[in-house]
C-alpha positions in Angstrom: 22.1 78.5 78.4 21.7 74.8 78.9 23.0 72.1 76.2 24.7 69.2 75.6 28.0 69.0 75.2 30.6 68.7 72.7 33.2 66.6 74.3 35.5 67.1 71.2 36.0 71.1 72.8 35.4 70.1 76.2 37.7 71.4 78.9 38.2 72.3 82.8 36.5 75.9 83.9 39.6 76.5 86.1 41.8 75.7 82.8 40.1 78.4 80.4 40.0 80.7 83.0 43.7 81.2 83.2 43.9 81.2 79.2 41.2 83.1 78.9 43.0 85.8 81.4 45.9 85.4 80.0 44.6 86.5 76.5 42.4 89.3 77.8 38.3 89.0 77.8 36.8 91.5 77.7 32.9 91.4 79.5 31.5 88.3 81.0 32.1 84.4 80.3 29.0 82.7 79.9 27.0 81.4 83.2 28.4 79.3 85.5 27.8 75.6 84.2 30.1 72.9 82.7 28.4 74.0 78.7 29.9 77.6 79.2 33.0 77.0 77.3 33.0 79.7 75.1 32.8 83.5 76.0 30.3 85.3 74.8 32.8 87.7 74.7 36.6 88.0 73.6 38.8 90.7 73.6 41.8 88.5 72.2 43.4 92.0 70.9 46.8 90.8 73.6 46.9 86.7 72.9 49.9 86.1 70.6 50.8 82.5 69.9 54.0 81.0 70.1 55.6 77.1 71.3 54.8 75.9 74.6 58.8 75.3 75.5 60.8 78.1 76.8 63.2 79.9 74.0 62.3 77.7 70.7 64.7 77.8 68.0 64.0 79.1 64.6 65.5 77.7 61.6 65.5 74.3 60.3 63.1 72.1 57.9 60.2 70.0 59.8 59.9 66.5 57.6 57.0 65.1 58.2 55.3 61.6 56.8 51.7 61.2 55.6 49.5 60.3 53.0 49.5 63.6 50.8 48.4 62.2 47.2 44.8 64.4 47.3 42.1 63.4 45.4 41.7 67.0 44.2 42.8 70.3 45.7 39.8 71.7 47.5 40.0 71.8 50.8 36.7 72.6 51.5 35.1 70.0 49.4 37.6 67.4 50.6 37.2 64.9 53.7 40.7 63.4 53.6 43.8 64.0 55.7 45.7 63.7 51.8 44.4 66.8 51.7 44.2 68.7 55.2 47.7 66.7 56.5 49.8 68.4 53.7 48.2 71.8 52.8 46.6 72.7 55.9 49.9 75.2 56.8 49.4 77.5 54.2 46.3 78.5 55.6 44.5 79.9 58.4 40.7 80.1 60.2 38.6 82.3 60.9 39.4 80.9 65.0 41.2 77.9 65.7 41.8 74.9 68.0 44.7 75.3 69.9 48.0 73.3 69.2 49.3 73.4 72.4 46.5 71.7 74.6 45.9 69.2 71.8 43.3 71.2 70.2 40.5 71.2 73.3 40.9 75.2 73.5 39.1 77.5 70.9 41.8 80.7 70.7 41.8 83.5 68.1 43.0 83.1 64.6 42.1 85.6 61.3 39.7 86.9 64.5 41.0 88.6 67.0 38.4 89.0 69.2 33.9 88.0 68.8 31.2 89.0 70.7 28.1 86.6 70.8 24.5 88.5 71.2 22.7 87.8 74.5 19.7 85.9 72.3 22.4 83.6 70.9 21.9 84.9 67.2 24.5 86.6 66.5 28.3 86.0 66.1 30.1 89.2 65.7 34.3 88.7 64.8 36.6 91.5 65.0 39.7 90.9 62.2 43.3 91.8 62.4 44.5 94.6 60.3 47.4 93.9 58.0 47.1 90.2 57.3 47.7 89.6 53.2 47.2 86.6 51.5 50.7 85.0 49.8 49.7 87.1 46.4 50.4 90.2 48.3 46.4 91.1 48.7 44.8 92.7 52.1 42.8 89.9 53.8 39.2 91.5 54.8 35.9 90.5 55.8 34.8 90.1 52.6 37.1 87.2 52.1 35.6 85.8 55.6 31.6 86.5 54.3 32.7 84.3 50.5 34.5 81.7 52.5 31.9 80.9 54.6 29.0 81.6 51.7 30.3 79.2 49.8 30.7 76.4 53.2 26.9 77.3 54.6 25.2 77.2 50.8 27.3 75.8 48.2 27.1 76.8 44.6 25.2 74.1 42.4 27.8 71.3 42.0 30.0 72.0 45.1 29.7 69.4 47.7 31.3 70.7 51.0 31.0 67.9 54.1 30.9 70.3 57.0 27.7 72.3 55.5 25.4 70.8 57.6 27.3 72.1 60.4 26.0 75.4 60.0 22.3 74.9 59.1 21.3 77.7 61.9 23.5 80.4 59.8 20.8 82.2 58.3 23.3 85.0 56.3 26.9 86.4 56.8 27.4 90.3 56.7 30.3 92.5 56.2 29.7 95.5 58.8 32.9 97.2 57.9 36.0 96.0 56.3 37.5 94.2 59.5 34.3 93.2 61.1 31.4 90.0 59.8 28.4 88.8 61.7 27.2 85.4 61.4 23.3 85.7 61.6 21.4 82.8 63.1 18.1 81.6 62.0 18.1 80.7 66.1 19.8 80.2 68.6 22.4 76.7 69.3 25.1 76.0 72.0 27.8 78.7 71.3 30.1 76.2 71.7 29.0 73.9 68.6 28.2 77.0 66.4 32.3 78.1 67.4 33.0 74.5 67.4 32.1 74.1 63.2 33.9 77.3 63.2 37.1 76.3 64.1 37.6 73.2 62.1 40.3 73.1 60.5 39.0 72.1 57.3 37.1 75.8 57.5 40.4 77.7 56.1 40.0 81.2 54.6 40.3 81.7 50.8 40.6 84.7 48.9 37.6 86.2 47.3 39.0 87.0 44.3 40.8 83.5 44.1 36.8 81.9 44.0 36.0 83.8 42.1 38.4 83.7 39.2 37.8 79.8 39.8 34.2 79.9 39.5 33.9 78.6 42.6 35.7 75.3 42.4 39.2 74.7 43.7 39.4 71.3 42.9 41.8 71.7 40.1 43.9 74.7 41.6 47.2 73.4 43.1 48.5 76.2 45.0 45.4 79.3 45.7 46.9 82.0 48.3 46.1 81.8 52.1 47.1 83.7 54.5 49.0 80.8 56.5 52.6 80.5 58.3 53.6 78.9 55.2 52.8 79.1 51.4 53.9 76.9 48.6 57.4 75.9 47.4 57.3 73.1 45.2 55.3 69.6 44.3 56.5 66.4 43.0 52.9 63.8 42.8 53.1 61.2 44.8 56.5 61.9 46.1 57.0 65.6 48.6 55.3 68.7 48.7 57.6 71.5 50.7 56.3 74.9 51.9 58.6 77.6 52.6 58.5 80.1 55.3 55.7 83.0 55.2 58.2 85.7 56.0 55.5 87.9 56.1 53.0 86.2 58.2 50.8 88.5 60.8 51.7 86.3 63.8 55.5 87.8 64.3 57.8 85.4 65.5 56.2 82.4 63.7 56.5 80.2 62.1 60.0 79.1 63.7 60.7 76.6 60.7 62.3 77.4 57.3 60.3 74.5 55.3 58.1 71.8 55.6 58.5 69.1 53.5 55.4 66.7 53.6 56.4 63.3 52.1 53.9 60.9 50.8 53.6 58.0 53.0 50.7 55.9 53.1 48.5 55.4 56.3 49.6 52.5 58.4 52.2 51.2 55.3 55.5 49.3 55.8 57.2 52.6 54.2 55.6 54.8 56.6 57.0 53.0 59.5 60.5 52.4 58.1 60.4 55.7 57.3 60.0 56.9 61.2 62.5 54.4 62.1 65.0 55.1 59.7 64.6 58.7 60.3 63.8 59.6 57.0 61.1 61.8 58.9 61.4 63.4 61.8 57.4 62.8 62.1 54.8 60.7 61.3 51.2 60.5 61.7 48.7 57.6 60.9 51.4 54.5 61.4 51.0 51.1 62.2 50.5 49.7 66.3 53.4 47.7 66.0 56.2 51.0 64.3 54.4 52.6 67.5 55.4 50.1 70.1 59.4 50.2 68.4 59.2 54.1 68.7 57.8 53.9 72.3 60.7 51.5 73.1 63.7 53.4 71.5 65.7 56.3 73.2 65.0 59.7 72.1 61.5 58.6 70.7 58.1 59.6 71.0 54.5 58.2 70.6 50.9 58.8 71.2 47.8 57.4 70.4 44.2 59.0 70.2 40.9 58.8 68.9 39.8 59.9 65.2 37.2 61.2 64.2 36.0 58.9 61.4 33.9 55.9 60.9 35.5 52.6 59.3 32.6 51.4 57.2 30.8 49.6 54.1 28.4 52.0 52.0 25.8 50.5 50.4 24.0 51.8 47.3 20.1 52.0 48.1 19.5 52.7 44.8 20.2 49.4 43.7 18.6 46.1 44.0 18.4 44.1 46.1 20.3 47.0 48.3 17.2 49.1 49.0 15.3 46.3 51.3 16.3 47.0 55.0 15.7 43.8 55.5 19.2 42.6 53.2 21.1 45.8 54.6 20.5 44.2 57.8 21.5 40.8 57.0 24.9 42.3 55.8 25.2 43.7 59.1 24.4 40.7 61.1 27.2 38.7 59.6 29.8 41.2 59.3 31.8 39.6 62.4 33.0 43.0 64.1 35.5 41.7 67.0 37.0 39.7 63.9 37.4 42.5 61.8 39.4 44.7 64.4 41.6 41.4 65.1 42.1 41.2 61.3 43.2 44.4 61.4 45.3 44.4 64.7 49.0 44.8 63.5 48.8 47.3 61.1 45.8 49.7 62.7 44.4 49.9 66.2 40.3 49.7 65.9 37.6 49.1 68.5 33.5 47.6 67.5 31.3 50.2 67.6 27.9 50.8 66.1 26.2 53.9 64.2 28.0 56.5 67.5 30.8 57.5 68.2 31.7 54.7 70.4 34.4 56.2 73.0 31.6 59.6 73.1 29.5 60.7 76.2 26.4 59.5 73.2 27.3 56.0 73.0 25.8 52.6 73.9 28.0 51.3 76.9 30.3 48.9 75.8 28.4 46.1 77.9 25.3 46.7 76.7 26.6 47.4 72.8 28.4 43.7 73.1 25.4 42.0 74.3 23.0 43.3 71.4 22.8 41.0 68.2 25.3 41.5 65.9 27.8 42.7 68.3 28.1 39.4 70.1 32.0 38.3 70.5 31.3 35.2 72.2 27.9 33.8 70.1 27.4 34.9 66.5 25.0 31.9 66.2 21.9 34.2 67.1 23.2 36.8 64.5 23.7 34.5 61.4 20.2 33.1 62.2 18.5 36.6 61.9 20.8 37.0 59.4 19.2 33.7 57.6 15.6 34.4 58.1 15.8 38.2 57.0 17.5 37.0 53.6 14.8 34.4 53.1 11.5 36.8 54.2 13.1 39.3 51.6 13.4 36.6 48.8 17.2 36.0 48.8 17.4 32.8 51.0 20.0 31.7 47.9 21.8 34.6 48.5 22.8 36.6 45.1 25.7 37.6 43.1 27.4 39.8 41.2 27.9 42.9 44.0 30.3 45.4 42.7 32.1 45.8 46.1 34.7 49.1 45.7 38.1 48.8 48.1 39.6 52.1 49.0 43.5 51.3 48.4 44.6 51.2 51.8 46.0 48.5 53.8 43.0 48.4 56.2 40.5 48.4 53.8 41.7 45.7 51.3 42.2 43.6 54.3 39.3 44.0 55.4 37.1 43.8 52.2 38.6 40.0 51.6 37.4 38.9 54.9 34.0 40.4 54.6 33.6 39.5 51.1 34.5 35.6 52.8 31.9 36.2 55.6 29.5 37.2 52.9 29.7 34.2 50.9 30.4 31.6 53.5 26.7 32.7 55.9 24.5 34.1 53.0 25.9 32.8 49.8 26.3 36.4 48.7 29.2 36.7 46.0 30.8 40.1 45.6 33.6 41.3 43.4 36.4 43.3 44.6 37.2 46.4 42.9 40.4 48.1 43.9 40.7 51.9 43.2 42.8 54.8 44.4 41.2 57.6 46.8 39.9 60.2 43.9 38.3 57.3 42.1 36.8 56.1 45.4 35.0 59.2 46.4 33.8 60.6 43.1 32.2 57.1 42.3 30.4 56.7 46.4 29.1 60.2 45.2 27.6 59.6 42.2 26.2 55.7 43.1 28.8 53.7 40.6 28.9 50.8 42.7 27.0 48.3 45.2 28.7 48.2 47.7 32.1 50.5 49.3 34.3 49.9 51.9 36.3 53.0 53.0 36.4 56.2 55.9 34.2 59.5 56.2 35.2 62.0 58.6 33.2 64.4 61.5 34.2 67.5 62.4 32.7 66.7 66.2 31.7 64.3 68.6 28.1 66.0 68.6 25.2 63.8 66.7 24.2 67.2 65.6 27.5 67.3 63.1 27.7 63.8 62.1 23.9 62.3 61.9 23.3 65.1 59.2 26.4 64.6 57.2 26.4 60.7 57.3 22.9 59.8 57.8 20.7 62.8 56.9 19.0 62.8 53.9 21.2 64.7 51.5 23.7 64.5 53.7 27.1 65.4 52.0 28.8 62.2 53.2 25.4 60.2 52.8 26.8 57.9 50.4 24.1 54.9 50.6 21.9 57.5 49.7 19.5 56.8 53.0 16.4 57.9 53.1 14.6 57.6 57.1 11.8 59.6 57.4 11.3 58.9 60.9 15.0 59.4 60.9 14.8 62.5 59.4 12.2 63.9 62.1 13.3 62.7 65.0 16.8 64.2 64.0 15.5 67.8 63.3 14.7 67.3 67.1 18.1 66.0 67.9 19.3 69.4 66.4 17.6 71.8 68.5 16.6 70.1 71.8 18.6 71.6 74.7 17.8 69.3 77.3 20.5 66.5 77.8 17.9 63.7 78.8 15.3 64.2 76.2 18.4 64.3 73.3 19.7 61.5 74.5 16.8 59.4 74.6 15.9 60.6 70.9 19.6 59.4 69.9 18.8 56.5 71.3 16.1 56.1 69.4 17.1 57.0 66.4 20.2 54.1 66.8 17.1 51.3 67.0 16.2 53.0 63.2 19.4 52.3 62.3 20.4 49.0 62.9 16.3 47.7 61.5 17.3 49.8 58.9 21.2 50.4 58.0 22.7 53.3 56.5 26.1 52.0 56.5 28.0 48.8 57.8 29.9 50.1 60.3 32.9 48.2 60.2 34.8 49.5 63.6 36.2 52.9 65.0 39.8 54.2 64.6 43.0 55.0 66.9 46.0 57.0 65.3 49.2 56.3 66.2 51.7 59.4 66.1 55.5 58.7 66.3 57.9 61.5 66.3 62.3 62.2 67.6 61.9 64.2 70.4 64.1 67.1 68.8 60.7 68.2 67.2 59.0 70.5 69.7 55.4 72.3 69.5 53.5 69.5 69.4 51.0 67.8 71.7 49.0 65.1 69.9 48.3 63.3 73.1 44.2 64.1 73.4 43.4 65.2 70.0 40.4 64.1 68.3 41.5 63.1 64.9 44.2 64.6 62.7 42.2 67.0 61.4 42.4 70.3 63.3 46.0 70.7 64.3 48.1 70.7 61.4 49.6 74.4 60.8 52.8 73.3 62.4 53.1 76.9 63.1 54.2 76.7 66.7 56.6 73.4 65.5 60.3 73.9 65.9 63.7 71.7 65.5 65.8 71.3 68.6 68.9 70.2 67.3 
């Protein structure tokens, strides 16, 4: 089978071969191209997990800094690392990224082995016996068919980003009590469909647990998983520490007694003294400049790698004067992009980009991106004419006021937000008013259309088009929070979705981006490094090519060397 790739999974043949041998497969790998990542099947019944370094210690608490203040408690309905970054180890997936190769390798997890039909329909998983959730309860298929229910076709009033992932999965069947088939509606790249799979966002959750919660998890602190680690205590805004599963199904892990996860703010001051000073043995999401210290100073660590959001200003097409195209694009024109990443450049590393990922196989070359109006860092004059004209043919050559702009409370975005709010007013005579609000405010409002405009992050689970186009631009779409609505968008991406040829999709992406910039679902603002800083006494981890922070957090295979 022929298909583009997902460079978010992609990795050498010669380099799965040996991990695929060393697990045990069990029949064929796929045909002999640079797509056949995944086997079509897996006899994983012999791969045990455990640290990359030779004889790891056990014992020992793992404190690690990040943002962990969550805007609610559902994992599943949540798209922010306050959430994943700090819960994520008391649960586990169905299959997983693996830790050790910074997340490029799909390796069993809750499965221990799948078999894929021939016609690409069917995704058959094999579970391991004996796993119980932290309330003492067998873990079965029927936890696996009500997880992924509820992900593929949420219940009314459940909004889960990562849905639209799975639009091929036509139903989910418990064959026995260790065994559940994914049925497709038809056949897509193995790879994406395991891909959306393994994010880690897709934890398993007890059926009983949704149940009992009608559902919703939003308000549920601490629901059992089956993870390496399950939860100790709480304190808002300050530390949440998980204790060791001593009964966890992978023997041998986890090697640490606790993690404590302490609530440090993305790219803040606190986070980066807190590294230095080490008040935390780990950090993740910290400023260029706490990175460039750490890289200097013995017995230090850093790494930097792409993530896998976009940085960008919603804007409400519900509302007047909003809903023109015309205006949207105006916004657009003038939002000085190689400005906004130097505004930026001290506290988080950013790069201009469009409506694609702009480091992905999908992208606009850089070159040809730079050269395109509105993207110009040597001549904005062509821009803020456009700019000019398209205010003036929609009826606002005046400009207008009164723009409710929202300001996620993060460093980032309130810088940002004062410059663009300056840009705004200085080329179009549009006058906004900053509104500053903490995360849980900021997403319930962008969901239900309470403001103008809204400067903040969504997240992807993949590079793919296929993931992100339907979840940011699709009509719908769960992180569609302009509330765009394309219809030659719309069709073109249905194509997009199932086209297997990697010419023909890419020149329907490419189309698709001309949509989007006469016709703006979001400002994109720029795209996103992370910096991770760490001692080098904390072993198990490889952050060095992940693709955001959002798939690698268990810190099962994580121990203390000292």
């Amino acid at each position: 089978m022929s298909a583009p790739i997902d460079p978010r999974s992609s990795f050498a043949r010669r380099t799965f071969m040996k991990a695929a041998a060393a697990a045990g497969v069990a029949g064929g790998l796929m045909p002999n191209d640079v797509v056949a990542q995944v086997p079509m099947q897996f006899d994983g019944s012999k791969f045990k997990l455990a640290a990359p370094e030779p004889s790891p210690k056990s014992g020992g608490v793992f404190r690690l800094g990040i943002g962990s203040r969550p805007p609610h408690f559902d994992l599943h309905q949540s798209g922010t690392i306050n959430n994943l970054g700090t819960q994520g180890p008391m649960y586990d997936n169905l299959v997983r990224r693996d830790p050790r190769d910074s997340g490029k390798t799909i390796i069993p997890d809750l499965a221990h082995s799948w078999d894929i039909s021939k016609d690409g329909t069917t995704y058959t998983f094999f579970l391991r016996d004996g796993v119980t959730f932290h309330d003492g309860a067998d873990m079965t298929a029927e936890d696996i068919k009500a997880t992924f229910d509820r992900i593929v076709k949420p219940p009314t009033g459940i909004s889960i980003p990562r849905s639209s992932l799975f639009k091929a999965v036509e139903s989910i069947n418990v064959r026995d009590k260790l065994t559940v088939e994914f049925k497709l509606s038809a056949p897509r790249p193995p790879n994406f469909i395991m891909s959306a799979i393994a994010s880690g966002w897709n934890v398993v959750v007890r059926k009983k647990t949704l149940e009992d919660n009608n559902y919703n998890l939003r308000r549920v602190m601490a629901y059992p998983g089956t993870g390496p680690f399950k939860h100790s205590r709480r304190i808002e805004g300050e530390v949440w520490v998980m204790e060791k599963n001593k009964d966890y199904w992978n023997k041998g892990l986890p090697y640490l007694d606790a993690v404590e996860v302490y609530h440090l703010l993305m790219f803040s001051p606190e986070l980066g003294s807190g590294i230095l000073s080490n008040r935390v043995d780990y950090c993740r999401i910290t400023d260029p400049v706490t990175g460039r210290k750490a890289k200097g100073t013995p017995g230090m660590s850093m790494a930097e790698y792409y993530q896998s959001v976009i940085q960008g200003v919603w804007v409400n097409t519900k509302k007047k004067p909003l809903d023109d195209p015309r205006v949207r694009r105006a916004l657009h024109l003038v939002m000085d992009k190689h400005v906004l990443v130097d505004v930026v450049k001290d506290v988080a590393p950013m790069m201009v980009g469009g409506f694609i990922y702009p480091f992905s196989e999908f992208a606009t070359p850089k070159d040809e991106l730079y050269k395109r109006i509105g993207y110009d860092a040597k001549d904005p004059g062509p821009a803020i004419k456009e700019a000019k004209a398209l205010m003036a043919a929609a009826g606002y050559a005046n400009g207008f006021k009164g723009l409710d702009f929202m300001v996620r409370e993060v460093a980032t975005f309130k810088l940002w937000a004062q410059a663009i709010q300056a840009m705004l007013q200085q080329t179009l005579n549009v006058e906004t008013k900053l509104r500053t609000v903490v995360e849980s405010v900021w997403f319930d409002d962008t969901k239900s259309g309470n403001y103008d405009m809204a400067i903040g992050a969504v997240v992807s689970t993949l590079l793919d088009p296929s993931d992100y186009f339907n979840a940011w631009y699709g009509k719908d779409g769960p992180q569609n929070y302009s509330f765009w609505d394309n219809k030659k968008f719309q069709e073109i991406l249905v194509g997009i979705d199932s086209e297997v040829d990697p010419a023909k999709r890419l020149a329907m992406i490419r189309e698709t981006e001309k949509i989007m910039e006469s016709d703006p679902p979001v400002l994109p603002v720029c795209w996103e490094k992370i910096v991770d800083v760490w001692y080098n006494y904390v072993k198990g981890v490889n952050p060095t090519e992940y693709f955001g922070v959002y798939d690698v957090v268990r810190q099962d295979t994580v121990w203390i060397d000292k």
